[in-house]
MARVO-155268 format. One line per 4 residues: number of its first residue (from 0); for each residue x, y, z of N, C-alpha, C, O, CB. Coordinates in steps of 0.02 Angstrom, whole numbers. Glycine has a CB too. Layout:
<recs>
NUM = X/Y/Z/X/Y/Z/X/Y/Z/X/Y/Z/X/Y/Z; ...
</recs>
This chain:
<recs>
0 = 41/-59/0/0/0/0/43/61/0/92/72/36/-47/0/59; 15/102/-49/63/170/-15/74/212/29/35/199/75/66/206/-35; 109/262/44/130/285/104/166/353/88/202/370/41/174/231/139; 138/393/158/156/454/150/235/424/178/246/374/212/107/519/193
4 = 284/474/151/368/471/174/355/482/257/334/534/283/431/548/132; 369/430/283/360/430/358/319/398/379/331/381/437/348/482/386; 266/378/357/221/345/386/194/276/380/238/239/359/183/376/380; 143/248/388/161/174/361/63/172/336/17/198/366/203/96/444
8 = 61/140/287/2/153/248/-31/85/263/1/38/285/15/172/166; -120/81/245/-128/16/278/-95/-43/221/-64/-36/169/-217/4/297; -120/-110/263/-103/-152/214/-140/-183/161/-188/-220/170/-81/-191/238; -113/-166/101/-139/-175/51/-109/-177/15/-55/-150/26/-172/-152/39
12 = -115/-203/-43/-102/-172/-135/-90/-125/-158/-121/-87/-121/-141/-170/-177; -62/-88/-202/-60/-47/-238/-112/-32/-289/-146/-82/-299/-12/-54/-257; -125/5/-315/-182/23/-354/-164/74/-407/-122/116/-389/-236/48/-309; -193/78/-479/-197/147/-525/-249/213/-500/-252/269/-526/-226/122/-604
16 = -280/195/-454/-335/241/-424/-278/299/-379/-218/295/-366/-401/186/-363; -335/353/-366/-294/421/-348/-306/382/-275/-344/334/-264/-330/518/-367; -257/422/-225/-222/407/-162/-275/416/-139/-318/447/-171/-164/442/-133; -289/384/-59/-331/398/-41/-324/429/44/-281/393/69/-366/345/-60
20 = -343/469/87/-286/491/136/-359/464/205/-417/483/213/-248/606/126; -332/433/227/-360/414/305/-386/467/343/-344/482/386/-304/387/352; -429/497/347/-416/539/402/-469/524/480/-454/529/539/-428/617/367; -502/515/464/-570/508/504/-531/442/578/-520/382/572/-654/464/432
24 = -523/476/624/-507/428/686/-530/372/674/-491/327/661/-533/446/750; -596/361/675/-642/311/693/-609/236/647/-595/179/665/-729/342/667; -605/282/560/-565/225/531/-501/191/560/-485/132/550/-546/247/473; -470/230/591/-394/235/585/-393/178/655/-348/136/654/-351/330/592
28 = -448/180/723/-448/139/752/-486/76/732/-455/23/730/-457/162/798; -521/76/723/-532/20/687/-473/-23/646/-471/-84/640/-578/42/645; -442/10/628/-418/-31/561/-339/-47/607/-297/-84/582/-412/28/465; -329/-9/683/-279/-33/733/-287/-78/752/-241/-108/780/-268/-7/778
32 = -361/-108/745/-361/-166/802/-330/-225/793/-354/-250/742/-424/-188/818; -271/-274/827/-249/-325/828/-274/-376/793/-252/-406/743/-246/-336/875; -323/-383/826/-347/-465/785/-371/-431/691/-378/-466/640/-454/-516/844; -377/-378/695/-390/-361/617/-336/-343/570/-359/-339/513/-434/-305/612
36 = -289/-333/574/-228/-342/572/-194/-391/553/-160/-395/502/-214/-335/612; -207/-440/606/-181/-493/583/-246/-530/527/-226/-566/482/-155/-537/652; -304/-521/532/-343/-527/465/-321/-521/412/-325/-564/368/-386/-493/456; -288/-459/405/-295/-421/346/-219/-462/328/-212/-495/277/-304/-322/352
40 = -171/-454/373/-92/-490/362/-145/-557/291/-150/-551/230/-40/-548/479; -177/-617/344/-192/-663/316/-217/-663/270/-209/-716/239/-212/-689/339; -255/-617/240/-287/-636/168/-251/-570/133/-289/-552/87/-387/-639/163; -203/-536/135/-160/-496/95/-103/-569/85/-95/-579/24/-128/-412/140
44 = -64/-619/125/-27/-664/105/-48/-727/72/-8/-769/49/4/-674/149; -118/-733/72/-147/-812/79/-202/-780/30/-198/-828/-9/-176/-853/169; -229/-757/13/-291/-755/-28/-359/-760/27/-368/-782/83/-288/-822/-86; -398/-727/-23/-485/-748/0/-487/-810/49/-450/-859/52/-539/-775/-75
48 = -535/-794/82/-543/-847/148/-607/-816/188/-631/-760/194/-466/-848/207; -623/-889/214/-683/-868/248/-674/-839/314/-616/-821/322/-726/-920/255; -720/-825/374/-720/-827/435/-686/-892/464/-638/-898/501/-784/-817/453; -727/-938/436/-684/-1002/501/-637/-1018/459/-604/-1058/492/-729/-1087/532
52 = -600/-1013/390/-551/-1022/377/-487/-974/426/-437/-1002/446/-559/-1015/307; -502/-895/441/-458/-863/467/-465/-884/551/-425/-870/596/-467/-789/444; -523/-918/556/-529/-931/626/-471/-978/656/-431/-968/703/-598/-962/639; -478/-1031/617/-407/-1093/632/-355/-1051/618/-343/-1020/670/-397/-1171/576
56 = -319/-1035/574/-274/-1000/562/-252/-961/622/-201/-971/654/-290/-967/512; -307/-905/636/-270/-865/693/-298/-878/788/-301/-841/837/-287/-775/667; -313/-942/777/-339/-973/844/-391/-920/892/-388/-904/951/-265/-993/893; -449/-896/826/-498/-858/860/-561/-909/843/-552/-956/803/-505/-774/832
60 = -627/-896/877/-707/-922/856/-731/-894/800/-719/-835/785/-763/-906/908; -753/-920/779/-803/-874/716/-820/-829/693/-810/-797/640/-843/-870/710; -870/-822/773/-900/-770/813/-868/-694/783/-889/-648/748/-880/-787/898; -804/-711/819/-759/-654/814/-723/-618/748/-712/-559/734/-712/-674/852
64 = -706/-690/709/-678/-675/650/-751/-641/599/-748/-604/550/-637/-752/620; -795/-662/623/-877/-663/586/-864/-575/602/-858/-542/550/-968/-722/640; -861/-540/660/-879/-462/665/-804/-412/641/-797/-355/618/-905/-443/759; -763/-458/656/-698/-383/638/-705/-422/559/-665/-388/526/-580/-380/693
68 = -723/-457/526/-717/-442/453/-787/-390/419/-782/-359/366/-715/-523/415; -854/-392/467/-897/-339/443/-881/-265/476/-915/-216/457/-970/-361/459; -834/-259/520/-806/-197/525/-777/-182/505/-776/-121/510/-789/-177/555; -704/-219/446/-655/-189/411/-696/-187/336/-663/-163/290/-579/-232/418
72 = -766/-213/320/-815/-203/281/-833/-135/268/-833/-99/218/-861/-235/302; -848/-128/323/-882/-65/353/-837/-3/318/-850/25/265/-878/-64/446; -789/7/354/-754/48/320/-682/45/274/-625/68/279/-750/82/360; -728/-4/219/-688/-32/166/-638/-59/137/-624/-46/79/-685/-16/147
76 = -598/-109/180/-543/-137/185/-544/-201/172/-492/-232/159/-518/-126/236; -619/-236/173/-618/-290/139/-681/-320/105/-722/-326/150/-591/-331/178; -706/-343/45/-783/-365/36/-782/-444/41/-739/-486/53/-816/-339/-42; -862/-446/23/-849/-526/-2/-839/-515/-74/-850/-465/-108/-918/-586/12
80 = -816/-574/-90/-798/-616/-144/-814/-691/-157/-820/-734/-113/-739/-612/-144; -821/-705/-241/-840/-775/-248/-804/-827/-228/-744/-815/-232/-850/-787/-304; -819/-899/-201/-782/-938/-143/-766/-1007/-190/-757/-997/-250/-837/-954/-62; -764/-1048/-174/-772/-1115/-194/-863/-1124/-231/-881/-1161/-277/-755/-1164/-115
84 = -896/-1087/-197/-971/-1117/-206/-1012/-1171/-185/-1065/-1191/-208/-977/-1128/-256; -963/-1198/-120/-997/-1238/-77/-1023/-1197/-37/-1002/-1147/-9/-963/-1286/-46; -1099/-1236/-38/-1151/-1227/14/-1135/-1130/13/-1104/-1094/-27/-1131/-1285/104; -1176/-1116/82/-1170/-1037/94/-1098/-1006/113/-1109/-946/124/-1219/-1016/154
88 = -1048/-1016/120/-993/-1009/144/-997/-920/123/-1035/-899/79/-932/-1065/111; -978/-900/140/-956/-836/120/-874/-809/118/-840/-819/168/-994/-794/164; -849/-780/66/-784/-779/76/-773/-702/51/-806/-667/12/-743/-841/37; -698/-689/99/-677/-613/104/-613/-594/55/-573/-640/46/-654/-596/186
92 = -604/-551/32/-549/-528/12/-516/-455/31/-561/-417/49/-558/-534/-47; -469/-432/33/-438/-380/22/-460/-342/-22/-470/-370/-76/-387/-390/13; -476/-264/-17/-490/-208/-60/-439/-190/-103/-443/-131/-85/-506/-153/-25; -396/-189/-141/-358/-139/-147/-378/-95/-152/-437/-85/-166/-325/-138/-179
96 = -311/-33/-138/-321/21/-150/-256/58/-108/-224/27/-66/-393/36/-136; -239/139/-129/-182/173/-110/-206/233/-47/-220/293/-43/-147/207/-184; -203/191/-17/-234/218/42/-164/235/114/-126/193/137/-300/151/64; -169/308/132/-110/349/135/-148/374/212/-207/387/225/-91/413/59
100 = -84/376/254/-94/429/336/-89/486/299/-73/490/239/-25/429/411; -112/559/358/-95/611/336/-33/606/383/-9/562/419/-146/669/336; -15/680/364/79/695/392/65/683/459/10/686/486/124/787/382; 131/666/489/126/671/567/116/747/602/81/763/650/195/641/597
104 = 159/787/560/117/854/580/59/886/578/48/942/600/134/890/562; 10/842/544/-46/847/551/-104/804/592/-166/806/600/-53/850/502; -49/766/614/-117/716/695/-109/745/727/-54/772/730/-114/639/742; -168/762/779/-177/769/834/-135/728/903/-88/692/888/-236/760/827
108 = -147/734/955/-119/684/998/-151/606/994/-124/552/981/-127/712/1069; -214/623/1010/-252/560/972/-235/510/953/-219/455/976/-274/567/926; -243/552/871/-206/518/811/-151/484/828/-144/425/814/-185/563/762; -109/517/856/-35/496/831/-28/421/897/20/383/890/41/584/845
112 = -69/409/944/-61/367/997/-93/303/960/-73/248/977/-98/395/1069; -155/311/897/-155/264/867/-108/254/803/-83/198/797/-212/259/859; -94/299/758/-45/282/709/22/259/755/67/228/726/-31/349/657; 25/271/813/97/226/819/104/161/842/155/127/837/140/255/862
116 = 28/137/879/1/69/898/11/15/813/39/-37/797/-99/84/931; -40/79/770/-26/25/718/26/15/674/34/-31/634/-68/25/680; 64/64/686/162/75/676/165/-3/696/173/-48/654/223/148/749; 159/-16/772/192/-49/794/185/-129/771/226/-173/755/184/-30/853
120 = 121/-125/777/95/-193/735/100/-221/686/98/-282/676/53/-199/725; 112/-146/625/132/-186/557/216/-203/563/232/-250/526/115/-131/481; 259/-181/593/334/-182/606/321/-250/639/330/-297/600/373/-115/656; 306/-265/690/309/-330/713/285/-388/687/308/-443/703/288/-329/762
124 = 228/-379/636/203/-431/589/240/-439/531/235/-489/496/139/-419/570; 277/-388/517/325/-391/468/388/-445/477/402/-499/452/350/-322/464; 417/-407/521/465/-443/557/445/-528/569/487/-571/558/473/-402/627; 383/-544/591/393/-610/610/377/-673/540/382/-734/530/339/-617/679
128 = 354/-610/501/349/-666/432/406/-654/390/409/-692/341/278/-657/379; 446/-619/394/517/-633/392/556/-682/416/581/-722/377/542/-593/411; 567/-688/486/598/-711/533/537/-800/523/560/-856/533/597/-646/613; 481/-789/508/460/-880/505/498/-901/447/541/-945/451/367/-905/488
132 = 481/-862/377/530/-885/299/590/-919/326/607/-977/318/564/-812/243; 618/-874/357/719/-895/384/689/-941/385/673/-975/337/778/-872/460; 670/-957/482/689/-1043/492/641/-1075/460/642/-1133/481/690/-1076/569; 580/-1065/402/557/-1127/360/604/-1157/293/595/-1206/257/486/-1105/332
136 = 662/-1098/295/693/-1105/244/756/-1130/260/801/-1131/218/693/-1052/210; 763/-1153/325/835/-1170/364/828/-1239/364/787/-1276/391/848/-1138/444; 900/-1253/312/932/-1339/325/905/-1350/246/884/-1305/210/885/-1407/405; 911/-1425/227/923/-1437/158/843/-1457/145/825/-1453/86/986/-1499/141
140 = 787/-1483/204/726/-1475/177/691/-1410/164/656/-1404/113/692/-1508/212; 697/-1372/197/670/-1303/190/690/-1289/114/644/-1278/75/705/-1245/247; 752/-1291/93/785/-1266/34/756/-1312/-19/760/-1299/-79/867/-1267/37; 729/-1360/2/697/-1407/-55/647/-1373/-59/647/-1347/-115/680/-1485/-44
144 = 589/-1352/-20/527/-1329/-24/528/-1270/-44/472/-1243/-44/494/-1334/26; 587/-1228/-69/589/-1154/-68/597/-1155/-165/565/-1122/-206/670/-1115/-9; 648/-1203/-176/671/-1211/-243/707/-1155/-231/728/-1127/-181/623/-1216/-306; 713/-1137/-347/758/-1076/-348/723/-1022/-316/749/-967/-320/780/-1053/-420
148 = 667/-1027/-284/658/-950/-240/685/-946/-175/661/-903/-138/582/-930/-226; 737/-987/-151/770/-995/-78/847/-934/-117/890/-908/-82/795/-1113/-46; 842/-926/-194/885/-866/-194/863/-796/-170/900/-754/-145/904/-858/-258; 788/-791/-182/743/-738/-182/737/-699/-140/680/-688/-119/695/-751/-187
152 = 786/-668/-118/774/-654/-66/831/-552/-75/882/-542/-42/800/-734/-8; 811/-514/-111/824/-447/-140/834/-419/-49/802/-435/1/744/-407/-203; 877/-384/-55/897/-356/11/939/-273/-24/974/-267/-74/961/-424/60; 923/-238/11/963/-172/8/984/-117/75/939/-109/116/921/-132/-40
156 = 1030/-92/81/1030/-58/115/1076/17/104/1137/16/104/1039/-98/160; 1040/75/96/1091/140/47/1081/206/94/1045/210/144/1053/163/-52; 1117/253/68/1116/314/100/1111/367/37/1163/380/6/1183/324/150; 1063/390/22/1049/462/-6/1048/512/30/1031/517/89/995/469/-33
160 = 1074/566/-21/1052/635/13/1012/667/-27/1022/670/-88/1105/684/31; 947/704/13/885/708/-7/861/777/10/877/794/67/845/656/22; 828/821/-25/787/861/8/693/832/8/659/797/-30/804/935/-32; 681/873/75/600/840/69/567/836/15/531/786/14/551/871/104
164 = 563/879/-48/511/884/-114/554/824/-157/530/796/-206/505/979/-162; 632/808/-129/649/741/-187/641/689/-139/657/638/-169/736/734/-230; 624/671/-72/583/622/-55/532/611/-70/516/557/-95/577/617/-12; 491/657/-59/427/649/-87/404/602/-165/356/567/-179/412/719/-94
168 = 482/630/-211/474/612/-296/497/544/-273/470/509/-316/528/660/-367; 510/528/-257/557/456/-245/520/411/-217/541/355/-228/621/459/-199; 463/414/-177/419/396/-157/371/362/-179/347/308/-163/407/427/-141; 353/421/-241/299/415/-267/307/374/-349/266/357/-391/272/488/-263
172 = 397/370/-345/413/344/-412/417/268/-385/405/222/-424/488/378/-451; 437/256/-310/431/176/-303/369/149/-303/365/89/-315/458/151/-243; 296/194/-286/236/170/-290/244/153/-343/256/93/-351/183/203/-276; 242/197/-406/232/191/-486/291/126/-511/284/113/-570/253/279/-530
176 = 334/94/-483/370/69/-494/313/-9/-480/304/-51/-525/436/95/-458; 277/-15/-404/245/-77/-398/181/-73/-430/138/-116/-426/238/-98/-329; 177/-20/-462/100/-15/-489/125/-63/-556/96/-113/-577/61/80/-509; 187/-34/-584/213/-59/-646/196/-151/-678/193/-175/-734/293/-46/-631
180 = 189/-181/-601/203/-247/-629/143/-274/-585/142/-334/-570/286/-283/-619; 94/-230/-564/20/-251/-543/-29/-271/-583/-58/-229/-617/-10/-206/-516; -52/-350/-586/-87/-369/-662/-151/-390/-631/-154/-396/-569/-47/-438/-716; -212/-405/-675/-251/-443/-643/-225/-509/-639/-175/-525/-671/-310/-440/-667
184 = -259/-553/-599/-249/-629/-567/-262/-667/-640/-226/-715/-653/-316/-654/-493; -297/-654/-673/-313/-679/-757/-243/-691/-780/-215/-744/-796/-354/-615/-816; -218/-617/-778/-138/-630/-831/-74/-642/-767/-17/-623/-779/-111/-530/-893; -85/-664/-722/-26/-682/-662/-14/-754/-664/-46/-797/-635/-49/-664/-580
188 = 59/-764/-718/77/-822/-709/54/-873/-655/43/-863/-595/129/-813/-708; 51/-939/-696/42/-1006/-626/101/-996/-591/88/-1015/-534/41/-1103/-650; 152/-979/-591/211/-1002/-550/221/-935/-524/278/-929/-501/279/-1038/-589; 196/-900/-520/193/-801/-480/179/-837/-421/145/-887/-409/113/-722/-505
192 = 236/-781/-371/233/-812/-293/183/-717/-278/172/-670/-316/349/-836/-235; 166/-730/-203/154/-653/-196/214/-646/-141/232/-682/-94/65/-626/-168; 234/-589/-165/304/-557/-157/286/-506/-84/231/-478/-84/330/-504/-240; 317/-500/-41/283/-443/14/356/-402/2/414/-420/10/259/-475/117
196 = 322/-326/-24/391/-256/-26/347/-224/42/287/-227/54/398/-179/-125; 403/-195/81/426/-141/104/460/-118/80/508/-141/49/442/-139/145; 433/-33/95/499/24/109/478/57/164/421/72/180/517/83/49; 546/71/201/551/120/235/607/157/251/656/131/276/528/107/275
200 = 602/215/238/655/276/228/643/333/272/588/361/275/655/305/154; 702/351/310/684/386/351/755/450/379/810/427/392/655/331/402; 747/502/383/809/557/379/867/522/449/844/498/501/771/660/401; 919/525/438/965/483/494/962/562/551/959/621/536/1071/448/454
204 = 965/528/614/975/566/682/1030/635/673/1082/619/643/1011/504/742; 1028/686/687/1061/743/670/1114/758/722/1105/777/780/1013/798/661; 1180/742/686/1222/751/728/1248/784/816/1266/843/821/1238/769/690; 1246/751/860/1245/816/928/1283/867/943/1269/906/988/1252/794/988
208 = 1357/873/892/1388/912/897/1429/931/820/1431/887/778/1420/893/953; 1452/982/808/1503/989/742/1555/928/741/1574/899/792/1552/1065/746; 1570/915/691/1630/854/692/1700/893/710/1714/949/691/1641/810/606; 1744/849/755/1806/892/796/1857/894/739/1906/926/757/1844/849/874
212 = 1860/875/683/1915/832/644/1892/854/571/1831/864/568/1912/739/658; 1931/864/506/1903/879/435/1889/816/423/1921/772/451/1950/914/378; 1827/798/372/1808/741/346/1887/736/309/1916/685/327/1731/743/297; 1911/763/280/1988/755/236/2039/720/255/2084/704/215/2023/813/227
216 = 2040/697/341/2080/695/393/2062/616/400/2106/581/426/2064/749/456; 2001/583/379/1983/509/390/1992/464/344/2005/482/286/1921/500/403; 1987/394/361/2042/360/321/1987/313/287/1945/280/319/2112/320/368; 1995/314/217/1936/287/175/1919/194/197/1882/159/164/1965/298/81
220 = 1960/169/265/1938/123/262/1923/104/343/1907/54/374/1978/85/219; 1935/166/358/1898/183/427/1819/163/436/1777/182/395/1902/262/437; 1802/119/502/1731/101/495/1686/178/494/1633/185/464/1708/46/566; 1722/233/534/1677/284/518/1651/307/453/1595/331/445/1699/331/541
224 = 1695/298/407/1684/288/328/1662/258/289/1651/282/233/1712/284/303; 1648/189/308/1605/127/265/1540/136/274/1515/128/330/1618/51/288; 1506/153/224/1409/149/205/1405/67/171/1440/48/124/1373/229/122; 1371/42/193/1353/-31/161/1313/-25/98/1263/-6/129/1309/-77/212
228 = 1297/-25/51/1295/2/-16/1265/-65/-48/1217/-54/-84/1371/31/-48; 1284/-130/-42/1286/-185/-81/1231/-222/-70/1221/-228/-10/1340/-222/-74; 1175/-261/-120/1125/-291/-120/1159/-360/-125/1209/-377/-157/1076/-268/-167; 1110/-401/-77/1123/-483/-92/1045/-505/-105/1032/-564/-118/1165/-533/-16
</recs>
């Protein structure tokens, strides 16, 4: 999903539709809540699914999975969709769409006590489906089950220097970059995995004092001098 520079946008897809900006609290808690969250994680990685399909999955009742999917309904984050066509089942999907926080200088206190709850949640759900891949992919069975996508694994880490209006362009050229290769499910190869991108970019901590020494004076292989630059 996209994202204002700084902030973290919900989870979703990318979309050709104009941005869409969160503002209304009510959404913004809602769409914090934990167990919905991890909803939305599940059928943004796994596809359409019912209530008691996400119920086993995330060791909730029905009940439950049955109301936070007509509340993230509610305010449009997920519909139904056609299922198998057994019996009444009803099944959910993900909305897409480019759906954006406003600036942090523009929340309230409020605001910002829930945008950082759900900061926190998507960082930690991130992190742990990272961290499951590793060890499902650790030792020579994992690597069997991974195939050539146990190479797949694009890593970067860089340092630009930026002013805010060329963050902003840079931003908005990596959205246009995942919009680039967004197809319908019709033309998405059988062998297309779904890929999970992050970005996050953020201005480094501002020095606490002038430097005592000329940059001219340091030695190009000084660790103070090495930026890690290289993708594996």
């Amino acid at each position: 999903m996209a994202k204002e520079p700084g902030t973290t946008g919900a989870p979703d897809d990318t979309t050709d539709g104009a941005p869409e900006e969160l503002r209304d609290l009510r959404v913004l808690k809602a769409l914090a809540q934990p167990r919905r969250q991890q909803m939305l994680q599940h059928l943004t990685v796994h596809g359409p699914a019912t209530s008691a399909t996400l119920a086993r999955a995330l060791g909730l009742n029905t009940g439950a999975t049955s109301y936070h999917l007509r509340e993230l309904a509610r305010y449009g984050f997920v519909e139904e969709t056609a299922g198998t066509g057994h019996g009444r089942e009803r099944w959910w999907r993900v909305i897409p769409g480019d759906r954006r926080f406003p600036p942090r200088s523009k929340q309230n206190a409020e605001t910002r006590l829930v945008m950082d709850e759900l900061n926190h949640l998507s960082y930690a759900a991130d992190l742990e489906l990272f961290e499951r891949l590793q060890r499902d992919a650790g030792g020579d069975t994992g690597d069997a089950e991974l195939g050539e996508w146990a190479d797949a694994f694009p890593y970067s880490r860089g340092t630009i220097r930026l002013t805010l209006p060329e963050l902003r362009e840079f931003f908005e050229e990596y959205i246009a970059l995942l919009n680039r290769y967004k197809r319908p499910d019709a033309e998405t190869p059988a062998d297309a995995r779904t890929v999970l991108t992050r970005l996050l970019a953020f201005p480094a901590p501002a020095p606490a004092s002038a430097p005592t020494s000329s940059p001219s004076h340091s030695s190009p292989s000084s660790p103070s001098s090495f930026e890690p630059e290289a993708t594996s």
